[in-house]
CHARMM-style PDB file with segment names, atoms N, HN, CA, C and O in Angstrom:
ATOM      1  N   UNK     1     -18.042  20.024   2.581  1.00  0.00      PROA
ATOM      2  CA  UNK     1     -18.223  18.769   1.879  1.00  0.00      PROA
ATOM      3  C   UNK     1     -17.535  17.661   2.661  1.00  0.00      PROA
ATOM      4  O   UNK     1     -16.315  17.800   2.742  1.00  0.00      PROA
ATOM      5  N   UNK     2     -18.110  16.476   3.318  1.00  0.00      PROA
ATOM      6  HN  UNK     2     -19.101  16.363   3.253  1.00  0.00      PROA
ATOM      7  CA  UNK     2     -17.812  15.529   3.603  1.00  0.00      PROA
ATOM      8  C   UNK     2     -17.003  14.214   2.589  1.00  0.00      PROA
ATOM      9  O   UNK     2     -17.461  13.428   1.759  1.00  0.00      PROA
ATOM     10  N   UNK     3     -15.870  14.403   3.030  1.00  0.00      PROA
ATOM     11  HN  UNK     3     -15.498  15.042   3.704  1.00  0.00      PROA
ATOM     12  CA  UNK     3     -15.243  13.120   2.003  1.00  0.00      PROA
ATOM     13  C   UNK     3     -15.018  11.580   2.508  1.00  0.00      PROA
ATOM     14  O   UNK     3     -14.323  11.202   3.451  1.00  0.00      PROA
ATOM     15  N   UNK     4     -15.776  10.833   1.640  1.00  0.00      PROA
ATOM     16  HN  UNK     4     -16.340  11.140   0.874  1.00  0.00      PROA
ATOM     17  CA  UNK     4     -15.570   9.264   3.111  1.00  0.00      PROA
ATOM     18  C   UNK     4     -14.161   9.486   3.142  1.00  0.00      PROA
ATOM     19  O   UNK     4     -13.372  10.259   2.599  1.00  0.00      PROA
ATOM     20  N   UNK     5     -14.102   8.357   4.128  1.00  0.00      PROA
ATOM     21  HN  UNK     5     -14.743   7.729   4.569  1.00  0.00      PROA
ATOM     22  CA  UNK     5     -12.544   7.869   4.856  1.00  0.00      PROA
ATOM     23  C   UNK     5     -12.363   6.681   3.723  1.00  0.00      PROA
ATOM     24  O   UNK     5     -13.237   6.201   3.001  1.00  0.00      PROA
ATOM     25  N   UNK     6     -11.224   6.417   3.777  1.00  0.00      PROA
ATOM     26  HN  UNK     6     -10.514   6.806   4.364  1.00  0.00      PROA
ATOM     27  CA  UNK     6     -10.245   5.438   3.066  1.00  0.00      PROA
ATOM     28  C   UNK     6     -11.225   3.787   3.506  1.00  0.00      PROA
ATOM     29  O   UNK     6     -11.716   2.987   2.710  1.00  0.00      PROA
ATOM     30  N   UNK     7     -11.228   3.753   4.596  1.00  0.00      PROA
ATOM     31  HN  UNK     7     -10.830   4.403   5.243  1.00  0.00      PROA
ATOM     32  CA  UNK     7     -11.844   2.694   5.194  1.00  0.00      PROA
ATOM     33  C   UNK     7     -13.026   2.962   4.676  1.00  0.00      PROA
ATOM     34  O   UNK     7     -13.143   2.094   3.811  1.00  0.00      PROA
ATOM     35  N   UNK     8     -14.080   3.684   4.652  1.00  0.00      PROA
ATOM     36  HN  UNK     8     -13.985   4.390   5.354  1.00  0.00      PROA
ATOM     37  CA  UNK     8     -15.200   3.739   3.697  1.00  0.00      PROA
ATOM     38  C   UNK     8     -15.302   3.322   2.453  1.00  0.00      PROA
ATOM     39  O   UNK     8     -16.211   2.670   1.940  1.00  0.00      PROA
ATOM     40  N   UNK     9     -14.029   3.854   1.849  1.00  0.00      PROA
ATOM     41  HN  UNK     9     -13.291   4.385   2.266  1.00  0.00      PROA
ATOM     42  CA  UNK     9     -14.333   2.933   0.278  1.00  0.00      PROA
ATOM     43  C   UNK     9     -13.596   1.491   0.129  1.00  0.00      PROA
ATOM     44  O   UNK     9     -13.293   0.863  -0.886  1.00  0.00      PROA
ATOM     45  N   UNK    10     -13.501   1.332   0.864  1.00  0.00      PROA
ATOM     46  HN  UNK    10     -13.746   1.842   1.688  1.00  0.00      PROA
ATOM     47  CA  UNK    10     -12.687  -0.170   1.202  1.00  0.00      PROA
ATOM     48  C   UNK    10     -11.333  -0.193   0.657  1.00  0.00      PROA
ATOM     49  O   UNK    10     -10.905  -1.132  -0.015  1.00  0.00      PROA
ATOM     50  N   UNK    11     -10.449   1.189   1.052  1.00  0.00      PROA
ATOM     51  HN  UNK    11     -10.797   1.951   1.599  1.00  0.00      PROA
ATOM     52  CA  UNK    11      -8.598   1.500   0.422  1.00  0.00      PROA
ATOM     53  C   UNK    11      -8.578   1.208   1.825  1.00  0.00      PROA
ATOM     54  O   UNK    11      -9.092   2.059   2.552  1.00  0.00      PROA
ATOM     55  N   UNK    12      -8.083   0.163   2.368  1.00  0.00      PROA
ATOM     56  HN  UNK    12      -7.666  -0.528   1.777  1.00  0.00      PROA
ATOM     57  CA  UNK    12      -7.504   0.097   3.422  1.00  0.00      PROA
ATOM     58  C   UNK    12      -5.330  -0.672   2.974  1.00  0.00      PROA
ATOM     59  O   UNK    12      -4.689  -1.503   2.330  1.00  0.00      PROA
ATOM     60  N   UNK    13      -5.232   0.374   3.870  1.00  0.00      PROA
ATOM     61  HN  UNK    13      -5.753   1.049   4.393  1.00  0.00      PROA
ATOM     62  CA  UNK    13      -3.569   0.375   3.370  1.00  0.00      PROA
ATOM     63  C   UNK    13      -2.867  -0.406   4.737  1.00  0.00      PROA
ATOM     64  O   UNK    13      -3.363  -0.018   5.795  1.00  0.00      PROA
ATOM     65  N   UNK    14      -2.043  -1.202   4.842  1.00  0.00      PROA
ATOM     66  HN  UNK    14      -1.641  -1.518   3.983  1.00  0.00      PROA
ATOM     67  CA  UNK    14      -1.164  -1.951   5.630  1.00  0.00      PROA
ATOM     68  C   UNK    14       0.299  -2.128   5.630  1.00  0.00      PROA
ATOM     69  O   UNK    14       0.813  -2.884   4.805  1.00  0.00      PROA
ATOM     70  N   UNK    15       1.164  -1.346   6.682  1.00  0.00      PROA
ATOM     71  HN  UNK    15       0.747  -0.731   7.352  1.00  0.00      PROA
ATOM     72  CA  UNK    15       2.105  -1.532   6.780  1.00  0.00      PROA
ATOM     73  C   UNK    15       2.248  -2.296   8.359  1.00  0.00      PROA
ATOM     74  O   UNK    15       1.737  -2.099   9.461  1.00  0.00      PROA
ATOM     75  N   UNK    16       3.481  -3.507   7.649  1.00  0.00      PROA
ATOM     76  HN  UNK    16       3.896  -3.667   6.753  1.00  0.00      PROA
ATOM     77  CA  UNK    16       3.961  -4.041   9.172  1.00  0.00      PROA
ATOM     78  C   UNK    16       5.081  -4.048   8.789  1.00  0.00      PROA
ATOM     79  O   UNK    16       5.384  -4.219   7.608  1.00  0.00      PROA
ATOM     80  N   UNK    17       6.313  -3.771  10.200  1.00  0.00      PROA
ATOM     81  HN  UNK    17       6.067  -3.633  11.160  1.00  0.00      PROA
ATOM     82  CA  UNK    17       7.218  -4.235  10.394  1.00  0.00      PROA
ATOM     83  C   UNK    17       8.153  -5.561  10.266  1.00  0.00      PROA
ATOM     84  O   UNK    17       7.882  -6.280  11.228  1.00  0.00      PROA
ATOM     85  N   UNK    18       8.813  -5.959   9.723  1.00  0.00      PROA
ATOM     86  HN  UNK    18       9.033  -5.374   8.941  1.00  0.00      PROA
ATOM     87  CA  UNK    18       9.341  -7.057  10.043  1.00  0.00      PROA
ATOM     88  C   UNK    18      10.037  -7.162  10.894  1.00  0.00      PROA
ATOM     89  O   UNK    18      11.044  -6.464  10.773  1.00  0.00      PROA
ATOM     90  N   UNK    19       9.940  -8.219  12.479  1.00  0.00      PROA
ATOM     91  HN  UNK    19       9.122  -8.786  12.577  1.00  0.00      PROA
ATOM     92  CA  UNK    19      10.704  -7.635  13.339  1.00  0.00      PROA
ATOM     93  C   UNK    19      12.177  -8.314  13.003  1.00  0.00      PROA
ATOM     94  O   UNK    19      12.466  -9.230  12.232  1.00  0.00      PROA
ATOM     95  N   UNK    20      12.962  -7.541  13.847  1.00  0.00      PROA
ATOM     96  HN  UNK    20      12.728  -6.797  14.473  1.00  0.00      PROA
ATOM     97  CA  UNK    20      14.418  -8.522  13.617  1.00  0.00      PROA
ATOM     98  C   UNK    20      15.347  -7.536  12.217  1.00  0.00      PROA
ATOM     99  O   UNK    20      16.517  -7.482  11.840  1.00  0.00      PROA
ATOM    100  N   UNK    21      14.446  -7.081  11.930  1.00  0.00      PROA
ATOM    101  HN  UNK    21      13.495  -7.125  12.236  1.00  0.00      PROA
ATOM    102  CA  UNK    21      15.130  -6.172  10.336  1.00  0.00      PROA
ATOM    103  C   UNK    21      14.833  -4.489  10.269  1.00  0.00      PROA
ATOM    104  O   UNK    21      14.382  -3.659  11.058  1.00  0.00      PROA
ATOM    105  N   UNK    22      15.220  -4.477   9.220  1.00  0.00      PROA
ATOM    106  HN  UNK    22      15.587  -5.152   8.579  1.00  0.00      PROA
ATOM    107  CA  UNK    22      14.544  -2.787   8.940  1.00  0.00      PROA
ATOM    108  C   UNK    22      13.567  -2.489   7.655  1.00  0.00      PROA
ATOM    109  O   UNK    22      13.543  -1.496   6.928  1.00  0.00      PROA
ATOM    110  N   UNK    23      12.748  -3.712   7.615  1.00  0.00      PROA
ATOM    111  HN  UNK    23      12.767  -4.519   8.205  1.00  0.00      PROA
ATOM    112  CA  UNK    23      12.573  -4.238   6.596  1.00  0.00      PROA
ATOM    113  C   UNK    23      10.678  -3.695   6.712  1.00  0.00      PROA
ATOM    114  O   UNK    23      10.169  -4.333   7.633  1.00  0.00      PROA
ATOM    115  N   UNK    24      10.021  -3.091   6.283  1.00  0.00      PROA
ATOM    116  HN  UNK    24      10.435  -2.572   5.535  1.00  0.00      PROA
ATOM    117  CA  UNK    24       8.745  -2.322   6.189  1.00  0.00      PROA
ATOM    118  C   UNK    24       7.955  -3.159   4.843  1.00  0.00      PROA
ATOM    119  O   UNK    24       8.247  -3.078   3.650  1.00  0.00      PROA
ATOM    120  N   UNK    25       6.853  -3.983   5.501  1.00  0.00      PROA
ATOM    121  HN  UNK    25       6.615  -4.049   6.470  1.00  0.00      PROA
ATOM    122  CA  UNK    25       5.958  -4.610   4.298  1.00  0.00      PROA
ATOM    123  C   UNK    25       4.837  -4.502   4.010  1.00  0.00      PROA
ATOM    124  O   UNK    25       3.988  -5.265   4.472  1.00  0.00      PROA
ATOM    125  N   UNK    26       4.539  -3.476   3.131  1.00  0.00      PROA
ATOM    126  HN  UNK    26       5.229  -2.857   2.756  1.00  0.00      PROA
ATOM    127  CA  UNK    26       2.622  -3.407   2.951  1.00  0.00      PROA
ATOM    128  C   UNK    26       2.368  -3.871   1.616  1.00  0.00      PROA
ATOM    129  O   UNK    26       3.024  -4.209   0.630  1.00  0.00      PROA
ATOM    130  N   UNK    27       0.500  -3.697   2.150  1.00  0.00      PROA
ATOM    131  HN  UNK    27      -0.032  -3.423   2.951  1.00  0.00      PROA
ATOM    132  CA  UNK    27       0.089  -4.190   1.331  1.00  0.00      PROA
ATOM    133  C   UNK    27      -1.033  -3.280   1.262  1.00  0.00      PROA
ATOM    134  O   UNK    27      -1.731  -2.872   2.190  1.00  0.00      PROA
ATOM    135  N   UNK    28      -1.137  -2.909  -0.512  1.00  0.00      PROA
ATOM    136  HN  UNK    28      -0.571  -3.241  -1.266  1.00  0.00      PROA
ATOM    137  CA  UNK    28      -1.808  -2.038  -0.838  1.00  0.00      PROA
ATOM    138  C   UNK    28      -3.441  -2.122  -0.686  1.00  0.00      PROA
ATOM    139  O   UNK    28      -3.768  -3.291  -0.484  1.00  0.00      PROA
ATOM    140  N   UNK    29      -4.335  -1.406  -0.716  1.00  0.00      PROA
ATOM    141  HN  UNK    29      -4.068  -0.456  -0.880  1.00  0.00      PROA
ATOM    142  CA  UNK    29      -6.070  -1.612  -0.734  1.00  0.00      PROA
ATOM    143  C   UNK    29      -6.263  -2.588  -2.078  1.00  0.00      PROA
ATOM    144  O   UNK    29      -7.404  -3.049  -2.062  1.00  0.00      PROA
ATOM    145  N   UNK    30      -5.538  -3.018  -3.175  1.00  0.00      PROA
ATOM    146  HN  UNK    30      -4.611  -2.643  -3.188  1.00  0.00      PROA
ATOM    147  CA  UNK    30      -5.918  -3.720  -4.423  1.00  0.00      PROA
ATOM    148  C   UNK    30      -5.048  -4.921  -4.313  1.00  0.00      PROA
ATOM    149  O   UNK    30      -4.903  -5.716  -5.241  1.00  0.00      PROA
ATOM    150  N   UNK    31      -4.391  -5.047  -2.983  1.00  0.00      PROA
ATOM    151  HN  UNK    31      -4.509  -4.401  -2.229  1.00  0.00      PROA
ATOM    152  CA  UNK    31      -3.788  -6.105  -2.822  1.00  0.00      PROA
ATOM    153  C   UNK    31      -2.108  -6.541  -3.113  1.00  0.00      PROA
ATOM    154  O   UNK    31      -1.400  -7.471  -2.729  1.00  0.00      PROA
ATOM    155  N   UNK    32      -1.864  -5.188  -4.118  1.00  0.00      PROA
ATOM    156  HN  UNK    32      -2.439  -4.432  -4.430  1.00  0.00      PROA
ATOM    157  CA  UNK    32      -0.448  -5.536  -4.195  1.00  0.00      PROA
ATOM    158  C   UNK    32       0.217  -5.349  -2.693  1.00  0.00      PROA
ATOM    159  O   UNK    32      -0.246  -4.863  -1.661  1.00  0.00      PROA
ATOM    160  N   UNK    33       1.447  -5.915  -2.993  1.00  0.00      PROA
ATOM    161  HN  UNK    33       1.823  -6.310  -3.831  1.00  0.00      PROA
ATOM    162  CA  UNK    33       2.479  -5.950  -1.724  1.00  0.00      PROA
ATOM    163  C   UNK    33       4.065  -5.801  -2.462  1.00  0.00      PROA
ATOM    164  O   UNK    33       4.449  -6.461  -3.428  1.00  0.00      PROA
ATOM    165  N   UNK    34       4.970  -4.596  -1.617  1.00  0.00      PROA
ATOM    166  HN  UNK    34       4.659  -4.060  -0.832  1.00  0.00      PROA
ATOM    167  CA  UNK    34       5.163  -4.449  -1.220  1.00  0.00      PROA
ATOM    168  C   UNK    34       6.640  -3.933  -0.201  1.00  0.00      PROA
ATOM    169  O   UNK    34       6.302  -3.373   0.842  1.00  0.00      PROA
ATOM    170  N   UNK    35       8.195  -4.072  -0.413  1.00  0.00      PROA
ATOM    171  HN  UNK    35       8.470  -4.527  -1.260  1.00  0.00      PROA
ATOM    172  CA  UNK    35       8.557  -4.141   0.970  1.00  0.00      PROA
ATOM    173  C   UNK    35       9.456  -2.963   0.676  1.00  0.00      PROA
ATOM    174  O   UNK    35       9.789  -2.813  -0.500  1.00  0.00      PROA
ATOM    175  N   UNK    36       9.951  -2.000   1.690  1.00  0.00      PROA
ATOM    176  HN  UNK    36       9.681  -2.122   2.645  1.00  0.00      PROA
ATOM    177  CA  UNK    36      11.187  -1.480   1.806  1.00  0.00      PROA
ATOM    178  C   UNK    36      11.380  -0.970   2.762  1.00  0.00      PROA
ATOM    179  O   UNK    36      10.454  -0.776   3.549  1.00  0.00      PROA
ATOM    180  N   UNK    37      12.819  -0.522   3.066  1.00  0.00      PROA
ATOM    181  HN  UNK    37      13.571  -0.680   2.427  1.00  0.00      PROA
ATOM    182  CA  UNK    37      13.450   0.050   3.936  1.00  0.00      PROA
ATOM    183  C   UNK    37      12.838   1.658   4.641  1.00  0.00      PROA
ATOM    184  O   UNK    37      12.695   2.031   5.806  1.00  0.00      PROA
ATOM    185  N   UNK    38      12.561   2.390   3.181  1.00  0.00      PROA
ATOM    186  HN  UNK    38      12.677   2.086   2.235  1.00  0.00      PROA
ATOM    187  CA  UNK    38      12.567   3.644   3.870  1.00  0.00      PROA
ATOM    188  C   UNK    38      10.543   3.903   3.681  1.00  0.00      PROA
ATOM    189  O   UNK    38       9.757   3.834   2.736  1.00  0.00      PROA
ATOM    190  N   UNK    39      10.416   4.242   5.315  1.00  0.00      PROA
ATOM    191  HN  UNK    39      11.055   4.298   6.082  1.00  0.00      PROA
ATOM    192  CA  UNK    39       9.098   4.671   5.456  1.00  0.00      PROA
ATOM    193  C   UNK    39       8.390   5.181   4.157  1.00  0.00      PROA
ATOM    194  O   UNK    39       7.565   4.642   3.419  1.00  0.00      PROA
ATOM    195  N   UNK    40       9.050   6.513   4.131  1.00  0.00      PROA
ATOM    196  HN  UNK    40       9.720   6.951   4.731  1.00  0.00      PROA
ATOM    197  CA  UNK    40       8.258   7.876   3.004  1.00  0.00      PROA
ATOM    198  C   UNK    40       8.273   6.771   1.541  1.00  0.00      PROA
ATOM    199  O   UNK    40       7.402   6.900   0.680  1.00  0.00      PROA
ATOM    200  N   UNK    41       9.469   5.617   1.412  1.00  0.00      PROA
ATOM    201  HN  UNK    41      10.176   5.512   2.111  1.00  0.00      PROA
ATOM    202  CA  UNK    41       9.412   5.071  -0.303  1.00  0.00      PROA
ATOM    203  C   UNK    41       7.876   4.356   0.189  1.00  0.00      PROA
ATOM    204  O   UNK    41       6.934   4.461  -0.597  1.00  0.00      PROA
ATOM    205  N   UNK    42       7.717   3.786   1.232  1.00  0.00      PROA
ATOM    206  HN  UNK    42       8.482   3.701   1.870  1.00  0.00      PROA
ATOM    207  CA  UNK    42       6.597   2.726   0.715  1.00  0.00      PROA
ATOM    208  C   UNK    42       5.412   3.706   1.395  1.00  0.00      PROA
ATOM    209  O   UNK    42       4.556   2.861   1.136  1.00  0.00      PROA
ATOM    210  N   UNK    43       4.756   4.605   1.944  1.00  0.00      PROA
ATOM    211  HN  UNK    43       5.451   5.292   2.154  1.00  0.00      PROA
ATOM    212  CA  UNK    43       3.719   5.305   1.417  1.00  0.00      PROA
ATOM    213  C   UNK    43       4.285   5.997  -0.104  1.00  0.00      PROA
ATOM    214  O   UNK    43       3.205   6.415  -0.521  1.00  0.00      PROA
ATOM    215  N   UNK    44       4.861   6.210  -0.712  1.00  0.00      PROA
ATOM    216  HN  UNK    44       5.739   5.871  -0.373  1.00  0.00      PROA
ATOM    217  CA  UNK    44       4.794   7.435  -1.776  1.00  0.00      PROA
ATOM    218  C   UNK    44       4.135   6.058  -2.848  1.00  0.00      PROA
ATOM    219  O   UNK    44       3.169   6.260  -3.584  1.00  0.00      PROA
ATOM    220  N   UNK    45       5.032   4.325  -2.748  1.00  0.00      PROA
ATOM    221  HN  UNK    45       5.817   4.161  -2.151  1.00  0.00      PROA
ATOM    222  CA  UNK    45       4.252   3.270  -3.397  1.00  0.00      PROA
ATOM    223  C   UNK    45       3.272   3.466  -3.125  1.00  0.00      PROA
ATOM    224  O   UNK    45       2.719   4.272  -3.873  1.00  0.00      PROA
ATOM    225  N   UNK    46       2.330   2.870  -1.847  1.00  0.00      PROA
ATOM    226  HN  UNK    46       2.779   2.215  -1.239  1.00  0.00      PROA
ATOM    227  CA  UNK    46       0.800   2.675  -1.866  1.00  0.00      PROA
ATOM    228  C   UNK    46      -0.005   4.423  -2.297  1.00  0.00      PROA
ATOM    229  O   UNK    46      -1.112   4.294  -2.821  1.00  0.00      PROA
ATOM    230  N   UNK    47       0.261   5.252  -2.193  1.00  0.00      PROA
ATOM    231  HN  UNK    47       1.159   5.356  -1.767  1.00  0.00      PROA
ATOM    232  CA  UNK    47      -0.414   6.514  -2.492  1.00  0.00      PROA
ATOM    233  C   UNK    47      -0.588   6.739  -4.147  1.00  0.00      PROA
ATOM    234  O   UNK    47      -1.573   7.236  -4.693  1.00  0.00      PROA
ATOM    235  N   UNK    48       0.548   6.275  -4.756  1.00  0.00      PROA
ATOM    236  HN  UNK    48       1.348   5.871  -4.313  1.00  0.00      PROA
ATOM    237  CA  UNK    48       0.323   6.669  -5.859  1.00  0.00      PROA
ATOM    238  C   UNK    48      -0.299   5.644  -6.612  1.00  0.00      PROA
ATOM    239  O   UNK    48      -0.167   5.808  -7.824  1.00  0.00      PROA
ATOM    240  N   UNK    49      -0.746   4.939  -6.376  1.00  0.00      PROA
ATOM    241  HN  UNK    49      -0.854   4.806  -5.391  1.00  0.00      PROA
ATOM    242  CA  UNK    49      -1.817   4.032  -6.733  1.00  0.00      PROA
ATOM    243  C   UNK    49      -2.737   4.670  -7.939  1.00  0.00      PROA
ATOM    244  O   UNK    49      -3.201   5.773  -7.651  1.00  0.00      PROA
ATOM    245  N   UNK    50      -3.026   4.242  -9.037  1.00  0.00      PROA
ATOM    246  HN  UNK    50      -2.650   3.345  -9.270  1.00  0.00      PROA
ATOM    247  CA  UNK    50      -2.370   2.795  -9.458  1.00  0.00      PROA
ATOM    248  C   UNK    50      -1.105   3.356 -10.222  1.00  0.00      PROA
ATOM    249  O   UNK    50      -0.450   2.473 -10.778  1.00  0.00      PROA
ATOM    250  N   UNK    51      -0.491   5.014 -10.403  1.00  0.00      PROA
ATOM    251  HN  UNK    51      -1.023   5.731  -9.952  1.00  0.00      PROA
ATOM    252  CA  UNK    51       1.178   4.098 -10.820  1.00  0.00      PROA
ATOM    253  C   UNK    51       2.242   3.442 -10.182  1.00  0.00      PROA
ATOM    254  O   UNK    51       2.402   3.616  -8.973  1.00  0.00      PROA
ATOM    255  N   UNK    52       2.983   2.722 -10.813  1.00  0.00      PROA
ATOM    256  HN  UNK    52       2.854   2.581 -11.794  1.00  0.00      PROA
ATOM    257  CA  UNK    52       3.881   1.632  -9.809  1.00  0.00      PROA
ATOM    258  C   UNK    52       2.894   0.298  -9.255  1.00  0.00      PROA
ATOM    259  O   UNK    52       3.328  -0.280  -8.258  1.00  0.00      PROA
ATOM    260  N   UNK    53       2.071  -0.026  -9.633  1.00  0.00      PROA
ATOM    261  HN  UNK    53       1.718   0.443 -10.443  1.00  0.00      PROA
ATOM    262  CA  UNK    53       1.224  -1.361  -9.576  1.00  0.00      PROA
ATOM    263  C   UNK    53      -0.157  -1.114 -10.280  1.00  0.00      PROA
ATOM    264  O   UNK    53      -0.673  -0.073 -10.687  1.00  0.00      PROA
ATOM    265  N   UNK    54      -0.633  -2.570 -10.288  1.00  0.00      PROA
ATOM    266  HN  UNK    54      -0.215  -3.415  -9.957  1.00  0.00      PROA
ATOM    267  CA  UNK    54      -1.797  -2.162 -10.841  1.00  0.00      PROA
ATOM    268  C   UNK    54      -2.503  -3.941  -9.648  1.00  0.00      PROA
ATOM    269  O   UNK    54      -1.924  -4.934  -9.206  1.00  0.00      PROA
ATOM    270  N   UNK    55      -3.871  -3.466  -9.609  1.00  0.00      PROA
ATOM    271  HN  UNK    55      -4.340  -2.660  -9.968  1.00  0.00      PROA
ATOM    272  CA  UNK    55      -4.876  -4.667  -8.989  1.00  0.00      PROA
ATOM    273  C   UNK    55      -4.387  -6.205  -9.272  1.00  0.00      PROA
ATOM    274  O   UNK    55      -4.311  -6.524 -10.459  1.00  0.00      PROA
ATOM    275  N   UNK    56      -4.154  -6.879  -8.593  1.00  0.00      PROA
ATOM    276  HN  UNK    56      -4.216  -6.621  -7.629  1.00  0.00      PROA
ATOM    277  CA  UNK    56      -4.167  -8.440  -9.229  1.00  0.00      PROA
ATOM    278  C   UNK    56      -5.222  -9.104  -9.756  1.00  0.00      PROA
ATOM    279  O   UNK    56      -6.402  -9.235  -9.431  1.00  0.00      PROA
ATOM    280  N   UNK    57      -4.203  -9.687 -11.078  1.00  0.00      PROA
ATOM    281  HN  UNK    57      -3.244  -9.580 -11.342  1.00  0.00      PROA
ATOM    282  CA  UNK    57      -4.954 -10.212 -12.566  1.00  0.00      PROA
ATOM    283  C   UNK    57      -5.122  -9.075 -13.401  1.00  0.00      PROA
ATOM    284  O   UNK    57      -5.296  -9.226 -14.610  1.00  0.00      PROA
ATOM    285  N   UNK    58      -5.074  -7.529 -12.677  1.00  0.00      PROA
ATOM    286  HN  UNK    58      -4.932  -7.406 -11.694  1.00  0.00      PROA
ATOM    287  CA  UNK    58      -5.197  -6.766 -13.585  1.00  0.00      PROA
ATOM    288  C   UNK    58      -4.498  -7.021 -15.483  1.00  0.00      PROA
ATOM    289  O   UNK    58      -3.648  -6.209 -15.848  1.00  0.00      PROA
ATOM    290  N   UNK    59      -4.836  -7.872 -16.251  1.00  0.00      PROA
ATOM    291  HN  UNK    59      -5.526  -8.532 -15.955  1.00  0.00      PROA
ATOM    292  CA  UNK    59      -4.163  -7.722 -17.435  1.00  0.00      PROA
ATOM    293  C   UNK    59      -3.218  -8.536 -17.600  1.00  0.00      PROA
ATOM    294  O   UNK    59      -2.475  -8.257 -18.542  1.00  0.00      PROA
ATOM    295  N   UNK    60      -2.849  -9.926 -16.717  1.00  0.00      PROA
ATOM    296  HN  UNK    60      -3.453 -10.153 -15.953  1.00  0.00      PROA
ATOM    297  CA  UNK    60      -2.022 -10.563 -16.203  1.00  0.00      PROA
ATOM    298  C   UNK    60      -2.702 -11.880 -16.033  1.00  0.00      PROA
ATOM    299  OT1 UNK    60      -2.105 -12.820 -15.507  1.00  0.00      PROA
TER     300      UNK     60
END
């Protein structure tokens, strides 16, 4: 069974560096954002999508 890619369903996930810091800032496929220190905290944020955020305007 073929499963699309992330980029197929349009979850595209973004982490950048901040340079100068240790400071890690993404931004999720629904647009939330974002920042911390430790790598594994901010994928375990964007993965567990949607708990720990929800879409913007979601309900807001």
């Amino acid at each position: 069974m073929n499963t699309p890619s992330p980029a197929a369903t349009g979850e595209i996930y973004r982490v950048d560096w901040l340079p100068g810091t240790d400071t890690l800032h993404g931004t999720c496929h629904c647009g939330r954002e974002h920042t911390a220190q430790d790598p594994v905290e901010m994928w375990e944020w964007m993965l567990a999508h949607p708990q720990g955020h929800e879409p913007r305007g979601a309900g807001r």
